[in-house]
N, C-alpha and C positions, 0 to 999 in steps of 0.2 A: 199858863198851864205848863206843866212837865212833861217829858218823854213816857211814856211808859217804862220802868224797870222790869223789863222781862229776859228770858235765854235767846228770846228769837233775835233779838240783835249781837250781832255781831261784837259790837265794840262790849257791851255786856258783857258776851261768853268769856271773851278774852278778857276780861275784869274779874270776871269769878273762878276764870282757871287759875288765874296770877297769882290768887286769893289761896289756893287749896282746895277748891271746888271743883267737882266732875258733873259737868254738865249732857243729860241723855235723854232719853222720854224710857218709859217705864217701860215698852217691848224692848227698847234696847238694854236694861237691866236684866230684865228676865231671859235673856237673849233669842227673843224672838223675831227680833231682826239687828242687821250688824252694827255696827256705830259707825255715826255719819255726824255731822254737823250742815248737812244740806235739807233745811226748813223753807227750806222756800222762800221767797219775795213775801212778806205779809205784811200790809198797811195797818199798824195798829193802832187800834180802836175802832178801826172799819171792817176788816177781814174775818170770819168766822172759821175757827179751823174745827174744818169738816170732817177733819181726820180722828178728832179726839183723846192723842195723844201728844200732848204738844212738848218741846224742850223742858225738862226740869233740873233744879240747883237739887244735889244730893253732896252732903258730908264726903270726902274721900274713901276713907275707907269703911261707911256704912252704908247703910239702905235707908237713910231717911235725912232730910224729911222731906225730900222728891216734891217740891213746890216748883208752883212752875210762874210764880213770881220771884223777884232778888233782892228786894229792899224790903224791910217792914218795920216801921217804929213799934221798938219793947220786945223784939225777937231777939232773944236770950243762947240759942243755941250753935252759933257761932263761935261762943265765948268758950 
């Protein structure tokens, strides 16, 4: 099995910022709270975030498409 491709790892964020990618949760876009990169410790695939806003992959200079996965076979909008 694979790692999860998600923003909450570390080594990921710094893959998609490398990338052109601004990585934040959606109050931090809206700015309803500041920008952080402090997600916490989360065991993934076990951990439930309780929070409901989790890290997401958003385009640089737009607002979408704020996923808060990083990989996807056939996803087009990168390009």
């Amino acid at each position: 099995l694979s790692e999860d491709q998600t923003p909450y790892r570390k080594d990921e964020r710094d893959r998609l910022k490398a990338a052109g990618a601004r990585v934040c949760s959606i109050d931090q876009m809206e700015g309803k709270e500041p920008m952080h990169e402090n997600w916490g410790e989360v065991d993934l695939g076990v951990d439930i975030d309780e929070h409901g806003d989790p890290p997401r992959v958003w385009c640089m200079d737009h607002d979408y498409p704020g996923t808060a996965f990083s990989r996807s076979l056939g996803d087009g909008v990168e390009e």
